[in-house]
N, C-alpha and C positions, 0 to 999 in steps of 0.2 A: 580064673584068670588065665587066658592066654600066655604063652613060652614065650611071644614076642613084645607083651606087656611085662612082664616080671623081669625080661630083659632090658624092656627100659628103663623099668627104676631102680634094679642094677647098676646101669650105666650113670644111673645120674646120681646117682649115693650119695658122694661127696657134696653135690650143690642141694640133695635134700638135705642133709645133714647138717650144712652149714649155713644157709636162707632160710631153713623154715621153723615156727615156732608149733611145735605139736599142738599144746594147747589151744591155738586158733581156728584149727584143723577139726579139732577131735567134736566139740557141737554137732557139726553140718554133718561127718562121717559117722555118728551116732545115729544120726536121727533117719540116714539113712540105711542103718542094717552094716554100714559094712564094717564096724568098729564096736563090742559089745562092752556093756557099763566094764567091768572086771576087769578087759583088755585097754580100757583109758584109766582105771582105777590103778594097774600097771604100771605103765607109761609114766604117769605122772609122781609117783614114786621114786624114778628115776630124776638126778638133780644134771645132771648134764646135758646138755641140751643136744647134742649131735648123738647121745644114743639115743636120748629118748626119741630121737627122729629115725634112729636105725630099727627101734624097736616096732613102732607105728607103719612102716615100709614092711615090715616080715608079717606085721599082723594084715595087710592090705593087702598082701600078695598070697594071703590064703583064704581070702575072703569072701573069694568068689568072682563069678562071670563079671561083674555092672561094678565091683572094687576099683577097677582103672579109671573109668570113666567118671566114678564119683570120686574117687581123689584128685581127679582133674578138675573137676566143677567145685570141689570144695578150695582149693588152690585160687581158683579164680574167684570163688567169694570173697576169700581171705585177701583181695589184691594182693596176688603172686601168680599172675600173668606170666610173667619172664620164667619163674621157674617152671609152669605150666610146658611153654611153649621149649625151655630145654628138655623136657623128659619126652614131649612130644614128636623133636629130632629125632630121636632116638629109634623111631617107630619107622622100619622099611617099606611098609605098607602104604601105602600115599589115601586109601582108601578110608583107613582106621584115625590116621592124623589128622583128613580132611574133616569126617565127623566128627570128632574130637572138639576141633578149633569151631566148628559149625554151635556145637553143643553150648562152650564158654559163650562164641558171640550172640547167641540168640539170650542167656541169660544175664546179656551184661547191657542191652541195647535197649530202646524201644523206635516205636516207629515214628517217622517226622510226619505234622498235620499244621496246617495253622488255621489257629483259632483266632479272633479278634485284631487280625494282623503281626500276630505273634509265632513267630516259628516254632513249635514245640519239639527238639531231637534232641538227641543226643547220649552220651553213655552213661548209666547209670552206676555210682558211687556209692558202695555199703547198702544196695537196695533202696536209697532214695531218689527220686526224680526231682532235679531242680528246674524249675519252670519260671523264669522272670524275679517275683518276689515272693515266690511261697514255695513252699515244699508239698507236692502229694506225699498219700500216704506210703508209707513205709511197708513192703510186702513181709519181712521179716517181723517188724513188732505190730502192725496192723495198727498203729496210733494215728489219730486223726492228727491232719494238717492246722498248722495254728493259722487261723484267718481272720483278721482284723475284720469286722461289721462292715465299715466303711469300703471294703472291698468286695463289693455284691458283685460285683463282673465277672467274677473267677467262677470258673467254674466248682461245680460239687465235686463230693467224691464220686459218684455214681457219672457223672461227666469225667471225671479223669481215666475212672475205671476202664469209663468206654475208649476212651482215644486209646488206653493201653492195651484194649484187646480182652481185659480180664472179664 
């Protein structure tokens, strides 16, 4: 991790320490390398909440090049936006903040299409897409959408897949 990354969540200590819940965090930061079983096995050990957030910041900020940028994406999984975009302030680089913000909204969006006279946009919620009266599928637990019989109109999965690009 960059001097000018470590600086920012530095600077933003206090409001990680006091918004964030590690354990919301620590899944997504697992799963991507930047937080190891042992070092959440740690953490969670910890009963106060503002260390165990001090503690998960010192373990981030040694964790390598892509550590920033996935505690930012894990932040915006977790809806914590706002804290995202404080730590992001923080960053003098307008280049580094720009991708940053680019990163969150490409994983938080999909693209507007309409289908059968239905506008289908908008930002997506815990990785669901609400579409009219049903839900696609869920990219995080991959469970199929509940779809009543009588609603043959709807598209498939393999229809939704495609409108989302995947």
């Amino acid at each position: 991790m960059n001097e000018e990354h470590k600086n920012a969540l530095e600077r933003s200590l206090h409001d990680i320490s006091q918004d964030l819940d590690a354990e919301d965090v620590l899944p997504y930061l697992r799963s991507k390398g930047v937080v190891k079983e042992e070092q959440a096995q740690e953490i969670m050990k910890i009963t106060r909440k503002p260390t165990q957030n001090m503690q998960l910041i010192d373990f981030i900020k040694a964790a390598g090049p892509v550590a920033f940028q996935e505690f930012i994406n894990a932040l915006q999984t977790c809806n914590k936006e706002r804290l995202a975009e404080k730590i992001l302030a923080h960053l003098s680089s307008f280049s580094d903040q720009r991708l940053a913000l680019t990163e969150m909204n490409t994983t938080n969006t999909f693209n507007s299409h309409n289908h059968d006279g239905r506008n289908v946009s908008g930002v997506v919620q815990g990785g669901i897409i609400v579409q009219g009266d049903y839900h696609a599928c869920s990219h995080e637990t991959l469970r199929s959408p509940i779809i009543s019989p009588s609603r043959s109109s709807q598209p498939n999965i393999k229809e939704r897949q495609q409108v989302l690009g995947t």
